[in-house]
C-alpha positions in Angstrom: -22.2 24.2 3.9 -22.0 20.5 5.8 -21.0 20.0 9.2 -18.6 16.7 10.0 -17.7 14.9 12.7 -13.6 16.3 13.9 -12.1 13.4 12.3 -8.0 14.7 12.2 -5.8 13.1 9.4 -3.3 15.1 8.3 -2.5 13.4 5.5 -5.8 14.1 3.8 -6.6 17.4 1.9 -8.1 20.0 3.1 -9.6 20.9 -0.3 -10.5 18.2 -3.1 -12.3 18.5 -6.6 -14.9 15.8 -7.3 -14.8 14.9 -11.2 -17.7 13.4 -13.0 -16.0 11.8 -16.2 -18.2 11.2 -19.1 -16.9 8.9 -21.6 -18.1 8.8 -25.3 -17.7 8.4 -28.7 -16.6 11.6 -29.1 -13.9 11.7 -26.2 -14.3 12.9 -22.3 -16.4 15.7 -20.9 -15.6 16.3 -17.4 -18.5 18.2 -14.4 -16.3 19.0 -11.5 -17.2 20.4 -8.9 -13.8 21.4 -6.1 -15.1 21.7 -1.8 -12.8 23.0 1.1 -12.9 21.7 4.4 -12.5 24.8 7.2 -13.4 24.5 10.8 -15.3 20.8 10.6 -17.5 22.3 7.6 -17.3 21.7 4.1 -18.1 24.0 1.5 -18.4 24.5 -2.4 -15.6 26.4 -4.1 -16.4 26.4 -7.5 -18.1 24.5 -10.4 -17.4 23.4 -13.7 -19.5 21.8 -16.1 -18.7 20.2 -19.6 -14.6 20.8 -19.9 -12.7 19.3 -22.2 -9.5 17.6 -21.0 -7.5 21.1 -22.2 -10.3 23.3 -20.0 -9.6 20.7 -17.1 -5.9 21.5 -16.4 -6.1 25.2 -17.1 -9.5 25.7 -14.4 -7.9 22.5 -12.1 -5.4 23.0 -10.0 -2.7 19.9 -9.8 -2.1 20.4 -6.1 -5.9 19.0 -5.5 -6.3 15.5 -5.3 -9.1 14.1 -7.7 -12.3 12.0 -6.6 -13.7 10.2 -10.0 -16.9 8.8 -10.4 -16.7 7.5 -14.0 -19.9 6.7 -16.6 -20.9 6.9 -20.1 -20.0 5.1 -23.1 -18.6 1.3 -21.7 -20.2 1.1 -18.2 -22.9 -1.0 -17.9 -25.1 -0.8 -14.1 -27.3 -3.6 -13.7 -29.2 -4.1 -10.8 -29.1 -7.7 -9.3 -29.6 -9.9 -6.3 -26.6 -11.1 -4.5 -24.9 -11.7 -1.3 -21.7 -10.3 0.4 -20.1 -13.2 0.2 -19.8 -13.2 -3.8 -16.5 -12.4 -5.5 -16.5 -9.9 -8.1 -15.8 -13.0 -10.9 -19.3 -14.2 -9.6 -20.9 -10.7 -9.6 -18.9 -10.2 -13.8 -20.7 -13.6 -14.7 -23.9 -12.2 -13.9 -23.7 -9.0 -15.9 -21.7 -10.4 -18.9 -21.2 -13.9 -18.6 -18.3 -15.4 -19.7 -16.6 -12.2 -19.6 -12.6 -12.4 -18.5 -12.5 -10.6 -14.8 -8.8 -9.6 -15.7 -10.1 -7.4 -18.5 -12.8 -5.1 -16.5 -13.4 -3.3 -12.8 -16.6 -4.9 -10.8 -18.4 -2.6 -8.2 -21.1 -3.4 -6.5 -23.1 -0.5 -4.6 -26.5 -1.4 -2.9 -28.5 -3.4 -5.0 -26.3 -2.6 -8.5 -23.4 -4.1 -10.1 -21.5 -1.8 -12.6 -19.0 -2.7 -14.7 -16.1 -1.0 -16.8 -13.6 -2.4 -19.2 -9.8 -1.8 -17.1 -8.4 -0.5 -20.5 -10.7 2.3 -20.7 -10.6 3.3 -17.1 -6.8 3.0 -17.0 -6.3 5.3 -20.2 -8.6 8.1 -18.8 -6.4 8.2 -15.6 -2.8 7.5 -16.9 -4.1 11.3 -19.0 -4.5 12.6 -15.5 -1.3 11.2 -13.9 0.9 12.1 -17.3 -0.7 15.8 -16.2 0.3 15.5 -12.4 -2.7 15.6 -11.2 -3.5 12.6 -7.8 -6.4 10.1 -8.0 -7.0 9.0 -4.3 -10.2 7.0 -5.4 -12.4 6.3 -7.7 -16.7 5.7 -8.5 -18.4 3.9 -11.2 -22.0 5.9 -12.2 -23.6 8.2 -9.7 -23.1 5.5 -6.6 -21.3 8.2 -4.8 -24.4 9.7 -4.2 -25.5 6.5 -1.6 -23.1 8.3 0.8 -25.1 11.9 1.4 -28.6 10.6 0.2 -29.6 10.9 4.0 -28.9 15.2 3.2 -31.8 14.6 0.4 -35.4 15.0 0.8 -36.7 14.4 -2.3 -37.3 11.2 -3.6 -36.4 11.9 -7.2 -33.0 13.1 -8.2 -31.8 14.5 -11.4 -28.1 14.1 -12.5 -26.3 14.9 -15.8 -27.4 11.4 -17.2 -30.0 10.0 -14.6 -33.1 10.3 -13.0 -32.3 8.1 -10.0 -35.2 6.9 -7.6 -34.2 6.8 -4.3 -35.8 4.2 -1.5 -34.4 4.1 1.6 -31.2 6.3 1.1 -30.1 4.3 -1.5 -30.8 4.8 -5.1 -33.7 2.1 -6.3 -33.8 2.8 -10.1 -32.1 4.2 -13.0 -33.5 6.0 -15.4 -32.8 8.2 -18.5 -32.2 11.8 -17.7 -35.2 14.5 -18.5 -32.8 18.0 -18.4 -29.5 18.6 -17.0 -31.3 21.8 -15.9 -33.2 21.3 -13.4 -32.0 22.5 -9.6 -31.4 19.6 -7.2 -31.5 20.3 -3.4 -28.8 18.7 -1.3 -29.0 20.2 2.3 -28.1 23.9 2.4 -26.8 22.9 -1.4 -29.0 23.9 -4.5 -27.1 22.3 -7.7 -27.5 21.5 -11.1 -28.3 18.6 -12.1 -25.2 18.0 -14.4 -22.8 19.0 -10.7 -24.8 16.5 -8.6 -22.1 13.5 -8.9 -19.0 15.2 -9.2 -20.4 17.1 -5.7 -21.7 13.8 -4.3 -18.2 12.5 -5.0 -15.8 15.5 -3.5 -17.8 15.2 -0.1 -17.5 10.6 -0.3 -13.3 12.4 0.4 -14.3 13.4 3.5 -17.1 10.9 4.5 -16.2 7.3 3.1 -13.0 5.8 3.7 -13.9 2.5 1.9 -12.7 2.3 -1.9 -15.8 1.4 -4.1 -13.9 -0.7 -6.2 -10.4 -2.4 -6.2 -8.1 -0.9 -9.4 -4.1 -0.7 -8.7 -3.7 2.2 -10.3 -6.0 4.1 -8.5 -4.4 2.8 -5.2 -1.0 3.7 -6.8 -1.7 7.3 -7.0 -3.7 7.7 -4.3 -0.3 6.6 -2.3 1.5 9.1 -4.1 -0.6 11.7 -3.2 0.0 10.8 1.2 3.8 10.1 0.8 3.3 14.1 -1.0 1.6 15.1 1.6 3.9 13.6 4.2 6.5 15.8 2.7 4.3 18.8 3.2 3.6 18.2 6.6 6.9 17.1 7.8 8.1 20.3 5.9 5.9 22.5 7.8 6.4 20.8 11.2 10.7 21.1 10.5 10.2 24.8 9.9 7.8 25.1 13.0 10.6 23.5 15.1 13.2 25.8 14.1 11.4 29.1 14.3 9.8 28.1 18.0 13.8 27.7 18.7 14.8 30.8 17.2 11.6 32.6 18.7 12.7 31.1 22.3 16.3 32.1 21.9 15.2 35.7 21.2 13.2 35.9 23.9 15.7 34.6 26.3 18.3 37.2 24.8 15.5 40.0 24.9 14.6 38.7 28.7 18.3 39.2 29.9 18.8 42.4 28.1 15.6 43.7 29.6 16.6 42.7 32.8 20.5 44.3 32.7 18.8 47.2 31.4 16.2 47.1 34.6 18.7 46.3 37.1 21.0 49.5 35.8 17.7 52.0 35.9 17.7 50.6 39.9 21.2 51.1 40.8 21.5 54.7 39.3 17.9 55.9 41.0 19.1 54.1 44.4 22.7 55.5 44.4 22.0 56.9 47.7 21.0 53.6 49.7 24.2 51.9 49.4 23.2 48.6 50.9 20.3 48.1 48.3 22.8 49.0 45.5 25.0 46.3 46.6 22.6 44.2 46.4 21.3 45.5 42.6 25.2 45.6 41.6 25.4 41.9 42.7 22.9 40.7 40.7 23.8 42.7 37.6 27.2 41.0 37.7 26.0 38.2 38.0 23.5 38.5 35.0 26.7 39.9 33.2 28.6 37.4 34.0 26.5 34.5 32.9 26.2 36.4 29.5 29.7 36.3 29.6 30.2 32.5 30.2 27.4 31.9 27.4 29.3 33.7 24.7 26.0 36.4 24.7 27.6 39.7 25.8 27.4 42.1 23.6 27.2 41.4 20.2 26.4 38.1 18.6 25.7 35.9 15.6 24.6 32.8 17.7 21.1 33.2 15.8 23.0 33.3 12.4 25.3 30.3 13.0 21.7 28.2 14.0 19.9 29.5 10.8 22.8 28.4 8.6 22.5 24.9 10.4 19.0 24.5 9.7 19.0 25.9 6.2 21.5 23.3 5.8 19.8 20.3 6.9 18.9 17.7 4.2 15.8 16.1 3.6 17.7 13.0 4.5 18.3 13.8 7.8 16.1 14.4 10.9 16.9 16.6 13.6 16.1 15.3 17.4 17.9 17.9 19.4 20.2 21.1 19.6 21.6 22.3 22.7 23.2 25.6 23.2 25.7 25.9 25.5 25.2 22.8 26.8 25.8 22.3 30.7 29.0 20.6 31.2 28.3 18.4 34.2 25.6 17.5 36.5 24.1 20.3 38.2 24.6 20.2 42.1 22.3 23.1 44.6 25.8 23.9 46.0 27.8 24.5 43.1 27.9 26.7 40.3 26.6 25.7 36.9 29.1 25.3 34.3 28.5 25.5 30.9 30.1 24.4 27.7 30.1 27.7 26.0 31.0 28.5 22.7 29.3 24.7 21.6 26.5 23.8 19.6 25.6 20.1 20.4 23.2 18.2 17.5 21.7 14.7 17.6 19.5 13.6 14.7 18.7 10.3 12.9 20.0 9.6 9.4 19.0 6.2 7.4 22.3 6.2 5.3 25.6 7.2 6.7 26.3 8.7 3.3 24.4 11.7 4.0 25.1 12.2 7.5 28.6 12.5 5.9 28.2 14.7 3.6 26.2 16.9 5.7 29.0 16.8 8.2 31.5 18.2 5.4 29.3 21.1 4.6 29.0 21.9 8.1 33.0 21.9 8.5 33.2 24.3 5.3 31.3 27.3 7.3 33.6 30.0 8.1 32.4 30.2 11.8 33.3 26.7 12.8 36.2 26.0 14.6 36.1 22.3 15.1 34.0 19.3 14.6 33.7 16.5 16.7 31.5 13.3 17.2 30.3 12.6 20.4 28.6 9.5 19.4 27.3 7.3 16.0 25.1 4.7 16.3 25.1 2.9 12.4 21.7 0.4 12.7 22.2 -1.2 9.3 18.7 -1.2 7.2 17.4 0.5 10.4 18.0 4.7 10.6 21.1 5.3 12.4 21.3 8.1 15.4 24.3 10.3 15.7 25.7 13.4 18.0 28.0 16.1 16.6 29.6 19.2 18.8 30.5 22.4 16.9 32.9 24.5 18.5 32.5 28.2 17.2 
């Protein structure tokens, strides 16, 4: 288990799977390894090693967003000296001259260049997309590992196709791999050898923000996945709002009926002291009669008619406020408060006046309401347009 730095985005994941892809002759072989984040701690979940792209989707789950560090047949590491300031057409030329930058992915990770053909890369994640699975970045070899070499004593580790020499937190040398079996300590972490990448690369989702190299289609779906997520959270934070309302209400209605029923227990057990009766009767009347003017007394459906509203709420549309009752004028220490009752005022915003239409029809169609009217509609154009509606029930 690792310990972060709080860092709140609520767009990311709590849980990712980092994939080691392994491209050959033969086809993909894919080392996964999936972490949750709880509490500002990460943590391993599970491990897979050696799926086929069938094994993948039935041990994967398509709501966790992918981290890929990519190597095998077609990528080609080659360590190099060059400066930040060199372009990846500069940093191709060294490692295949003459070679076309259009046709292959350049990443450059400490003292290495690697290299991939696009065509090959692109294939293996169209596969994933087709599958609905979300790619928010993307590795070439085990350069993942650069990012939590500082959790790693030893100066030697072993990965499914490397043993990697590390100098300075950064791996110095590549070499062929002895045996996938061999235990590699990360931290509190003992691994295999053949999970070490795909791990390295599930906890770069959490601890590097920079994208190790610059592919469209890895940008595409990693934007798919946030505007998904954005519908998640604004999901959750719509049905927050309307159960915090319909919690308050209840309470409110509770509170009042508590009190009636308080303020009668007081008036029957003080029967005999007539001035504090007076006194108790007065202020039951006037709790009763504020029930009254609300439309409360008694029986009610006022917490029906707001769950119809909000079940009936598109996607389109976003709710600002809903008022109750609403007071009808200013309120003034030496008058009485007067309320609109028997109203249900809503303001909201609405990009297309089509939908705020439409909503407003279905609205009109529920047996409860008497009238619709519109207070105010504020069309902005391109811009999302604001609006007020009173129901009168």
């Amino acid at each position: 288990m690792f310990s972060f730095v709080k860092n709140i985005d609520l767009l990311k994941a709590k849980k990712v799977a980092g994939v080691e892809v392994l491209l050959s002759a033969g086809g993909e072989l894919y080392n996964v390894v999936v972490v949750e984040k709880k509490n500002d701690k990460v943590q391993i979940v599970s491990t897979e090693q050696g799926l086929d792209f069938e094994q993948f989707k039935q041990k994967i789950d398509k709501n966790i967003p992918l981290f890929l560090s990519v190597d095998g047949k077609g990528v080609l590491h080659k360590k190099l000296s060059f400066t930040e300031e060199e372009n990846n057409a500069q940093l191709l030329s060294k490692v295949l001259p003459g070679a076309d930058e259009q046709q292959f992915y350049v990443q450059s990770a400490g003292e290495f260049v690697s290299v991939l053909r696009r065509d090959t890369l692109d294939v293996s994640v169209n596969e994933f997309k087709k599958s609905g699975y979300f790619i928010v970045a993307a590795a070439l070899g085990p350069f993942a590992l650069n990012s939590i070499l500082s959790l790693v004593v030893s100066k030697v580790v072993h990965t499914s196709l490397y043993q990697l020499n590390i100098n300075d937190a950064k791996i110095d040398a590549l070499g062929k791999a002895e045996a996938t079996a061999l235990k590699v300590n990360i931290a509190d972490e003992q691994l295999n050898a053949s999970s070490v990448v795909a791990f390295a690369s599930a906890l770069n989702y959490f601890v590097n923000t920079e994208a190790f190299f610059e592919a469209e289609i890895i940008q595409s779906s990693n934007i798919d996945f946030k505007e998904k997520r954005k519908l998640v959270v604004g999901g959750v934070a719509v049905l927050v709002f309307f159960f915090v309302l319909l919690f308050v209400n209840y309470l409110v209605y509770d509170s009042l009926k508590s009190s009636n029923n308080e303020l009668e227990a007081q008036f029957k057990m003080q029967e005999d002291d007539f001035n504090k009766s007076e006194i108790l009767k007065k202020e039951l009347d006037e709790k009763i009669a504020l029930k009254e003017k609300l439309g409360v007394n008694g029986s009610t459906r006022i917490s029906s008619y707001l769950d119809e509203i909000a079940a009936s709420v598109p996607a389109a549309i976003q709710l600002t406020e809903l008022s109750l009752n609403p007071v009808e004028k200013k309120i003034k220490d030496d008058k009485e408060i007067e309320y609109d009752v028997n109203q249900i005022v809503i303001a909201g915003r609405c990009k297309k006046s089509i939908y705020y239409n439409d909503w407003k029809k279905d609205l009109s169609k529920m047996e409860w309401v008497k009238n619709i009217s519109v207070v105010n509609y504020i069309d902005a154009d391109d811009e999302v347009g604001e609006f007020i509606l009173k129901i009168t029930f």
